[in-house]
N, C-alpha and C positions, 0 to 999 in steps of 0.2 A: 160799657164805656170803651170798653178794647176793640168790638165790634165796631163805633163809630170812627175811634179814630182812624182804626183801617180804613175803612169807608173814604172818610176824607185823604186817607192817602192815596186811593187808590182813585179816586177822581180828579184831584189837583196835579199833584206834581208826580204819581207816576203815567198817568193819560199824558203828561206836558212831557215825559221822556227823562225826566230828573232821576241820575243814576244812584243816587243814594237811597231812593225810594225804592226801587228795588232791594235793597238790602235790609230797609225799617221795615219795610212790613211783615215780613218774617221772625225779625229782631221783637219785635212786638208782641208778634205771639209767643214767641220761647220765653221771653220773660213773664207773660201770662201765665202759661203753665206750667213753668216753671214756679212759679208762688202758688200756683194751685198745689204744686206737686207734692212740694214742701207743708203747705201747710194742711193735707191731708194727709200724706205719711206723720208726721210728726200726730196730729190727733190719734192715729191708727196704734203710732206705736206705744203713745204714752196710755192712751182710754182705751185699749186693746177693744176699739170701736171700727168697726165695719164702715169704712169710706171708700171714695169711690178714685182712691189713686191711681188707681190701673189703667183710668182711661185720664186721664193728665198725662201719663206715660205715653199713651198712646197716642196724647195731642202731640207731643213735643218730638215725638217721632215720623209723624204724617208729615208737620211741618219742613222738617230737616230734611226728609225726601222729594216732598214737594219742591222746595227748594233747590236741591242738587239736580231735580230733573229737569227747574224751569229753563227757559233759551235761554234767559241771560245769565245764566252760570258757567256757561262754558265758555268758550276763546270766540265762538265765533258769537257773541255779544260785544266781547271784546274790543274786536279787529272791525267788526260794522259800526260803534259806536267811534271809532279811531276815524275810520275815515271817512264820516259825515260830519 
């Protein structure tokens, strides 16, 4: 379900230039895996059960980089979105 909604965000209104979309689709997945994350630690730690939190960790961190590295994170998103 996380997969489509991206999907649709990423063909409607970030394709259309809508600047909050930039922002949701990231927002989207940290809170995916962030529930993932949670709710695989939490099993690990209460059923001292082998799950696979490590890579929820790992989502939620690709993310945050991705992110930080994409163009519209920095000023010159910014300042081209200002003066169009």
């Amino acid at each position: 379900m996380t997969g489509l909604s991206i999907l649709i965000l990423l063909l409607i209104p970030f394709r259309g230039g809508v600047r909050w979309a930039h922002w949701a689709i990231p927002l989207l997945g940290i809170v995916w895996y962030g529930f993932t994350l949670f709710v695989t630690a939490t099993v690990a730690i209460k059923a001292h059960a082998s799950t696979p939190w490590p890579a929820a960790l790992v989502g939620i961190i690709l993310i945050v980089v991705a992110f930080i590295l994409s163009p519209g994170f920095g000023k010159s998103y910014r300042a081209k979105s200002e003066a169009t």
